[in-house]
C-alpha positions as CSV (number, residue, x, y, z in Angstrom):
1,X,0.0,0.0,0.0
2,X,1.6,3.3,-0.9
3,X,2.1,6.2,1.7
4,X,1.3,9.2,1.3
5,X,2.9,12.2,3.7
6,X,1.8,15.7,4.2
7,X,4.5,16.6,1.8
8,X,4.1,14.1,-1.0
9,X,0.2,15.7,-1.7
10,X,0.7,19.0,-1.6
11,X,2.0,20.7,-4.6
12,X,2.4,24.5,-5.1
13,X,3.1,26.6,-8.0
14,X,5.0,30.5,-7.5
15,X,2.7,33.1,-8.6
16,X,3.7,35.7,-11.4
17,X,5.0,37.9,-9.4
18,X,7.4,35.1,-7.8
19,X,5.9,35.7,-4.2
20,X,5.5,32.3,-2.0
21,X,3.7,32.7,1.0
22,X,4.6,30.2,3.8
23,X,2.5,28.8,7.4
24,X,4.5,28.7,10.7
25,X,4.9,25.0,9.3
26,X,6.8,25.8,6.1
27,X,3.7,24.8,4.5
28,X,3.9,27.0,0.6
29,X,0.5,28.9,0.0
30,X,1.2,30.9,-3.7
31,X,-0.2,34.6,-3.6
32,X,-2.0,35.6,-6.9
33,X,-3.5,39.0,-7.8
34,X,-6.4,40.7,-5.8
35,X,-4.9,39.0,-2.2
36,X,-6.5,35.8,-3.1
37,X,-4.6,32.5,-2.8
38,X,-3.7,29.5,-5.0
39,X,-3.9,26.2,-2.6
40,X,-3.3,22.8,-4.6
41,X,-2.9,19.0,-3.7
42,X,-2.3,16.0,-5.9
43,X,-4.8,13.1,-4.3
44,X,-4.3,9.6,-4.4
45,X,-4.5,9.1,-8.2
46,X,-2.1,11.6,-8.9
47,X,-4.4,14.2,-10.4
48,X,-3.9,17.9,-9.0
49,X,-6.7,19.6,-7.7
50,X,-6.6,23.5,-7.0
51,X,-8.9,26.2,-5.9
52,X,-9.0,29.8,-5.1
53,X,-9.3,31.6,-1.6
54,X,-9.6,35.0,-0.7
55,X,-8.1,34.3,2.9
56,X,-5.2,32.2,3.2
57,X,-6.5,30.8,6.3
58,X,-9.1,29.4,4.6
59,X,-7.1,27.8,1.9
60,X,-5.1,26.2,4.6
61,X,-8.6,25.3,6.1
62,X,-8.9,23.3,2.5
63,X,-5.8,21.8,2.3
64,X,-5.9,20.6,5.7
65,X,-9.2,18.9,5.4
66,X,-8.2,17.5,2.2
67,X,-5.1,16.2,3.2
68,X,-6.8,14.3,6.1
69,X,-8.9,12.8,3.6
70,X,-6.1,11.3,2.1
71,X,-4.1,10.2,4.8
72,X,-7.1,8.5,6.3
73,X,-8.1,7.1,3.0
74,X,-11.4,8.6,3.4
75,X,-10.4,10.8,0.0
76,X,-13.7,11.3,-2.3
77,X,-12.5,13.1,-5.5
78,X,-15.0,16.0,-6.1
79,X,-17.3,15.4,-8.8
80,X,-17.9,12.1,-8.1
81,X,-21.0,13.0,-5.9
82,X,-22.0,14.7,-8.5
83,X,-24.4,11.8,-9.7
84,X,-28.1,11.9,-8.6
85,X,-29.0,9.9,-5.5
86,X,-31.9,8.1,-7.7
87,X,-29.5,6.9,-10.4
88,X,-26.9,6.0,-8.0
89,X,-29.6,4.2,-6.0
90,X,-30.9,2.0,-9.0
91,X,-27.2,1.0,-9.6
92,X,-27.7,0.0,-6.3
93,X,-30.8,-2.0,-6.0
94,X,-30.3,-3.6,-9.7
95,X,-26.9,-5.2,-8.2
96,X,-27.7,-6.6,-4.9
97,X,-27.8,-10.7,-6.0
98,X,-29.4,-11.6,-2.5
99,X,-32.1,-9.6,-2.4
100,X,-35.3,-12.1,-3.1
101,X,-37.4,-11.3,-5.9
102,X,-40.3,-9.7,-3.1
103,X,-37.2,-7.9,-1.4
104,X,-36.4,-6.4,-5.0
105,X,-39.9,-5.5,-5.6
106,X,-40.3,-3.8,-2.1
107,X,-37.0,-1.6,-2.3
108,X,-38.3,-0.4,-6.0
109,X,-41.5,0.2,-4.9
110,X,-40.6,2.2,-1.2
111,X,-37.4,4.1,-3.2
112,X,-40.1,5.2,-6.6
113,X,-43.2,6.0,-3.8
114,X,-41.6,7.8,-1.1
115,X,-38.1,8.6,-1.8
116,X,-37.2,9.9,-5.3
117,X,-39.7,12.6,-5.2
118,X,-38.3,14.1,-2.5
119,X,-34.6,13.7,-3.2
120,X,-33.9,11.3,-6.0
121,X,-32.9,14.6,-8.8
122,X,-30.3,15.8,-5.7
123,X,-26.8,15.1,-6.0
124,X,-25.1,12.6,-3.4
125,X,-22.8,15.7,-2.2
126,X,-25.6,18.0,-2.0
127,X,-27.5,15.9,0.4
128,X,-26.9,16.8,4.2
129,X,-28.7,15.9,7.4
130,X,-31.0,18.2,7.5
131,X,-32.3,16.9,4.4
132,X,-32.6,13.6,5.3
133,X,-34.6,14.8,8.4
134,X,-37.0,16.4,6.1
135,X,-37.9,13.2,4.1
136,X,-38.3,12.0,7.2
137,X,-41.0,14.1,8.6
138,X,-42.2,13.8,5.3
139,X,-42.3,10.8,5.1
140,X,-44.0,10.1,8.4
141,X,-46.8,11.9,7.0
142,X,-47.9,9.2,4.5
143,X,-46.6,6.1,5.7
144,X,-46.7,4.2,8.8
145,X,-44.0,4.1,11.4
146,X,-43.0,0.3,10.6
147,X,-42.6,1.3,7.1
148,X,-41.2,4.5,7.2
149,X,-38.4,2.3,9.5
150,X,-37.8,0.4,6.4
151,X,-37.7,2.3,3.9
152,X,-34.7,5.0,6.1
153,X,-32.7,1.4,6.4
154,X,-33.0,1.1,2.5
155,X,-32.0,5.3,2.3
156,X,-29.1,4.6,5.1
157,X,-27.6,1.6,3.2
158,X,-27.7,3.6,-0.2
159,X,-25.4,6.3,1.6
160,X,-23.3,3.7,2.9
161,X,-22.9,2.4,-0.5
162,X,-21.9,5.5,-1.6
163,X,-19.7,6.0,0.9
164,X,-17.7,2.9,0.0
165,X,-17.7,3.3,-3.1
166,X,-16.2,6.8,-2.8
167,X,-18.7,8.7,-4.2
168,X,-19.1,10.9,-0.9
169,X,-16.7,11.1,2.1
170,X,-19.7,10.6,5.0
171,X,-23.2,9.6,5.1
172,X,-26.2,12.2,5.8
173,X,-28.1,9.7,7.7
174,X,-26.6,10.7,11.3
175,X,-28.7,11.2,14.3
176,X,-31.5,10.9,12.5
177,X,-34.7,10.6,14.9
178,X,-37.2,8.1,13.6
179,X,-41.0,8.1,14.7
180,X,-41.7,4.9,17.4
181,X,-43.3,2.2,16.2
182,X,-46.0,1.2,18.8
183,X,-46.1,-2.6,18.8
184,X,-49.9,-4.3,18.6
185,X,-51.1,-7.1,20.7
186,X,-51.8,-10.0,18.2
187,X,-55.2,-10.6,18.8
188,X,-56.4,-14.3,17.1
189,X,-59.4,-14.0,15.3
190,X,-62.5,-15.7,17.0
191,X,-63.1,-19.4,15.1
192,X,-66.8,-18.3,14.2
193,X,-64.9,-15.3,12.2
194,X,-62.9,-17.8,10.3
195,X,-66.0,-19.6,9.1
196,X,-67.3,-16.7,8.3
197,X,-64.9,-15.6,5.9
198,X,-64.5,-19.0,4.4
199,X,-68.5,-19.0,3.8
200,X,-68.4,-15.7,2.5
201,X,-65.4,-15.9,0.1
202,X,-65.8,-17.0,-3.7
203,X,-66.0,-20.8,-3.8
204,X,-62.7,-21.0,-5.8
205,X,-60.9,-19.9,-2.6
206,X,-62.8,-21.2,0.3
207,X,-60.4,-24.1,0.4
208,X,-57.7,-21.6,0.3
209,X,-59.1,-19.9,3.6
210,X,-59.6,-23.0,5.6
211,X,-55.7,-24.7,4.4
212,X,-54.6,-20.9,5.8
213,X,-56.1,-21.2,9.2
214,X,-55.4,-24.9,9.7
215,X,-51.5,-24.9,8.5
216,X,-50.4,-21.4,9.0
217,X,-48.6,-21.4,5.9
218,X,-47.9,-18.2,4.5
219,X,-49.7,-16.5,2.1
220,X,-46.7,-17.3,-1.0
221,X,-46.3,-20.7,0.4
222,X,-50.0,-21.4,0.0
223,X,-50.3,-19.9,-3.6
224,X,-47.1,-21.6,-4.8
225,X,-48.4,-25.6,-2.8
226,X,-49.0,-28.4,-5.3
227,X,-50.8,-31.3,-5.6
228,X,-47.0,-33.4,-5.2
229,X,-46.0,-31.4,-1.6
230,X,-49.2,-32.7,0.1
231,X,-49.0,-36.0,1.7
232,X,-52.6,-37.4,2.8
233,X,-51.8,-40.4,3.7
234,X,-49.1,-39.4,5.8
235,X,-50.7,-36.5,7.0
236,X,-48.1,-33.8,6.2
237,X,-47.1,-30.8,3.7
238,X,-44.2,-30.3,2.6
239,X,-42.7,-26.5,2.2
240,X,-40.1,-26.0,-0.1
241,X,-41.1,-23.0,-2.2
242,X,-43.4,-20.1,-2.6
243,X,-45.0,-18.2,-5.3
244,X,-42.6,-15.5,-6.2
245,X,-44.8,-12.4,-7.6
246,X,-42.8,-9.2,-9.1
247,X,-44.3,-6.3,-11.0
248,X,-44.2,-6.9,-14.4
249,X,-43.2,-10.5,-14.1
250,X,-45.1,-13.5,-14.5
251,X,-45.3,-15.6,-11.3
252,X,-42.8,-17.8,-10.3
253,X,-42.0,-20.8,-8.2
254,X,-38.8,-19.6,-5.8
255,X,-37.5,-20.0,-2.5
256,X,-39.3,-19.8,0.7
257,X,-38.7,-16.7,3.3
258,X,-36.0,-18.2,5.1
259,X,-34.0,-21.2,5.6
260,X,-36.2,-22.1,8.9
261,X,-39.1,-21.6,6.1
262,X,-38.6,-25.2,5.0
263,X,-40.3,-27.6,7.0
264,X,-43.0,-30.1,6.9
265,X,-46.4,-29.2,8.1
266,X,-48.9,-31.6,9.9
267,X,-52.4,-31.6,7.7
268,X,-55.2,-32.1,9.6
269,X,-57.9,-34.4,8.5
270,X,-60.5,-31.2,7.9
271,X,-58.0,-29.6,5.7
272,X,-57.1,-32.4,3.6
273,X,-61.0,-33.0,3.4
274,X,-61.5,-29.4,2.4
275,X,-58.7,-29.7,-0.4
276,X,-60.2,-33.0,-1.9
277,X,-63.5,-31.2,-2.4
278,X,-61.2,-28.5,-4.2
279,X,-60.2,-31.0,-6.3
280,X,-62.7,-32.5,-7.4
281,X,-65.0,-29.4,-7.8
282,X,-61.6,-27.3,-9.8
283,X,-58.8,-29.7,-10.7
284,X,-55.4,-28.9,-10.6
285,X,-53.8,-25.9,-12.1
286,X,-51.0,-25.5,-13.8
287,X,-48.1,-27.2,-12.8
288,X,-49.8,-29.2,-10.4
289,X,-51.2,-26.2,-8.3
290,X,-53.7,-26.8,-5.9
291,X,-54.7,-22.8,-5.8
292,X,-55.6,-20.4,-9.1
293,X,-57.7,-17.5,-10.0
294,X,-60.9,-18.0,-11.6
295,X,-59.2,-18.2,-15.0
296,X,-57.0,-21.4,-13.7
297,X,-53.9,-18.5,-13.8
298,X,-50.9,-18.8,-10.6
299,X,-52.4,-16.5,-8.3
300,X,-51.5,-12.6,-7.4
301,X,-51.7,-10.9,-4.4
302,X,-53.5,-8.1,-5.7
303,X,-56.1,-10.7,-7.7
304,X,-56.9,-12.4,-4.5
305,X,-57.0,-9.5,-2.6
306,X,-59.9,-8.0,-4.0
307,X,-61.5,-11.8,-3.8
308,X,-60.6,-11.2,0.2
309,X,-62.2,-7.8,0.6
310,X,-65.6,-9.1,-1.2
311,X,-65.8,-11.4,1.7
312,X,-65.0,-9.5,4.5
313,X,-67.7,-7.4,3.0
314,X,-70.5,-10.0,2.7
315,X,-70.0,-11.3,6.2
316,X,-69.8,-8.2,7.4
317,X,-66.4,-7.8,8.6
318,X,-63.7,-4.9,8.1
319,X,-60.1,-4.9,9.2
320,X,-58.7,-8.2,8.5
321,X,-55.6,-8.9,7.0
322,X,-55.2,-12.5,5.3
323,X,-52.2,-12.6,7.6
324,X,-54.4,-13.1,10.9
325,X,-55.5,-16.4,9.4
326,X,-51.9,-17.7,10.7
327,X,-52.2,-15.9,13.5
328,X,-55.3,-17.9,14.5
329,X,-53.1,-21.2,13.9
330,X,-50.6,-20.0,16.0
331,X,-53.5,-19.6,18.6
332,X,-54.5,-23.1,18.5
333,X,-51.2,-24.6,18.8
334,X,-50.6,-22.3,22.2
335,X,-54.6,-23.3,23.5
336,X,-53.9,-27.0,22.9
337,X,-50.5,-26.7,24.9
338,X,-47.7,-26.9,22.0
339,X,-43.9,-25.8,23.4
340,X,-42.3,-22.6,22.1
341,X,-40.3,-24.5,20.1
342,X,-43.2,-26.4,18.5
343,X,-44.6,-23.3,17.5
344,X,-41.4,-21.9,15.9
345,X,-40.7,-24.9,14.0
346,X,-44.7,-25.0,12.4
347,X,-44.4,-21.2,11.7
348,X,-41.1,-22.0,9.9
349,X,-39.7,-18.6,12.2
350,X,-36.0,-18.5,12.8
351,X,-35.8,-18.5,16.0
352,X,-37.8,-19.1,19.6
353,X,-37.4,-15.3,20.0
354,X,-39.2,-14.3,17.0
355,X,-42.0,-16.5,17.8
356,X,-41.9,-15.3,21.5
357,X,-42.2,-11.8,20.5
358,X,-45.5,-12.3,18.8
359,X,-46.8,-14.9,20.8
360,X,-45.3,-14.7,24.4
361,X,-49.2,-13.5,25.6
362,X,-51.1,-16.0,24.5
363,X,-49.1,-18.3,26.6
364,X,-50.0,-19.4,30.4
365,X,-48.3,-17.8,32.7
366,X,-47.2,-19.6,35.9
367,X,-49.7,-17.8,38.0
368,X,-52.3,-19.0,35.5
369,X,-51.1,-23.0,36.1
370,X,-50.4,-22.3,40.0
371,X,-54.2,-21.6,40.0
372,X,-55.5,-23.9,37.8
373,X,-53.2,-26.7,39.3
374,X,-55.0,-25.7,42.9
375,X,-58.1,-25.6,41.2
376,X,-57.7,-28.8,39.7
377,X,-57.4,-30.5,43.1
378,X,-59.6,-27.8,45.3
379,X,-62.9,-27.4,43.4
380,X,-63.8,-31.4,43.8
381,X,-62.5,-32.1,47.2
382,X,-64.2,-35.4,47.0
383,X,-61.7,-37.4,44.4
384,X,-58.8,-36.2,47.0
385,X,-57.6,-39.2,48.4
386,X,-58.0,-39.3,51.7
């Protein structure tokens, strides 16, 4: 690695009138006409970089900042911030190979909705904390908390990048104040409510509904199942892949969430008799899947969401998220006494502590088995033996 001294960047020129004007280091600073002063410095590639200074304290300023650059190896050369944060961004985001294709699509969609129109025509070097606060607050005036969160991780990682990649010398996202994201209580949806829904949905989906609630699988996992990952006989499903859909791409079988996202389900005999009906009443889709629009098409999000909506509608309900469907098996595995661990491994979560975090209420506490432990014995004193 070459070394570069004080000395070796800094490279002055004598002015017409032959006048050098030096610090209390020895440090040259040329004089030119009108007082002003010439201070120059060859960086790390060996081009020269000069600029003018009415105040030779302030072209020392320069050359002191910039030779701390370059010692530190922080250097940036000057116009190469000059490239918009929205182009540099999408160089970005296209090149990140371990983004999933519903990562890619979220990062395109949070950088076009709420980011570029508020700094994606700026320049990386003209963008400075305070700015960054501003899309903030304005930001948190059209988004929710959770998502505002993620979308300032994609923003900080952006600057980051840039950083690295020497396009500016620090990041703008410093002691930045996000809003607080106020945690809800999951809350399972009442069994009657389930019913409800699956009554009320289209017939080509009430299968759909009733495989959500009684296997928790995820809403991609359940629109990318076939016919080949469901074991009857054994009683089990197998979950290897999801239903990958991207805007503008046709769907997709890909990889599930996570690694812990693999696992093999238990299919309870009301599901499995649910999903022959399916069967028989729509056949299998293409490639073997068990789920499709009313055209026989892989399904979209945004197709069966409408589908969803309708129903709420018809029974009369407002608020629910397909989501809470796995919520509400989660609820039945804690009410029937399943370990943490159980859970997590059904849910396909990474870890105990992400299953904790939703669930850890639902759980019994020990005060709730001291008592029911007394109770067990107390409230028929009879069957004590005596």
């Amino acid at each position: 690695m070459r070394t570069v001294t004080k000395r070796a960047i800094r490279v002055y020129e004598k002015d017409s009138a032959g006048d050098v004007v030096r610090d209390s280091e020895g440090r040259p600073i040329s004089r030119i006409s009108s007082y002003r002063f010439t201070a120059r410095y060859t960086d790390p590639n060996g081009k020269v970089c000069a600029k003018n200074f009415k105040l030779k304290r302030d072209a020392d300023r320069w050359l002191d900042e910039h030779t701390a650059d370059v010692l530190t190896n922080r250097y940036v050369e000057p116009s190469a911030g000059k490239v918009t944060f929205a182009h540099f961004a999408e160089q970005w985001r296209t090149s990140q190979p371990h983004h999933r294709p519903g990562t890619q699509e979220q990062v395109e969609r949070a950088l076009r909705l709420y980011v570029y129109p508020e700094i994606g025509g700026r320049t990386l070097a003209s963008i400075k904390p305070i700015d960054v606060r501003l899309l903030v607050a304005t930001m948190s005036k059209k988004i929710a908390p959770s998502t505002l969160r993620v979308t300032y991780r994609y923003v900080s990682t952006i600057f980051k990048a840039a950083v690295t990649d020497k396009k500016i010398s620090e990041s703008p996202c410093v002691k930045i104040k996000l809003p607080t994201v106020h945690k809800t209580t999951v809350k399972p949806l009442p069994t009657s409510t389930v019913h409800a829904i699956a009554e009320s949905v289209a017939p080509h989906y009430r299968a759909l509904i009733l495989a959500a609630a009684g296997t928790g699988l995820r809403q991609g996992e359940l629109f990318g199942l076939t016919w080949d990952r469901i074991d009857a006989k054994a009683g089990k499903i197998t979950v290897d892949r999801q239903m990958i859909v991207s805007r503008g791409v046709k769907p997709a079988f890909g990889p599930p969430k996570t690694e812990a996202s693999y696992r093999k389900v238990p299919l309870p005999r009301s599901v499995a008799d649910a999903l022959n009906a399916h069967l028989l009443e729509f056949g299998e889709g293409p490639d073997r899947l068990v789920f499709t629009n009313d055209l026989g098409d892989p399904l979209r999000r945004s197709q069966f969401g409408m589908a969803w909506r309708r129903a709420l509608a018809r029974a009369g309900l407002s608020g629910i998220v397909f989501h809470e469907l796995r919520h509400y098996y989660a609820s039945l595995l804690i009410r029937y006494g399943e370990s943490v661990n159980v859970v997590q491994a059904r849910l396909g979560h990474k870890s105990a502590d992400e299953t904790l975090s939703t669930y850890a209420h639902l759980w019994p506490d020990s005060d709730d088995r001291t008592r029911a432990a007394v109770d067990d014995v107390l409230a028929a004193p009879h069957l004590v033996d005596s």
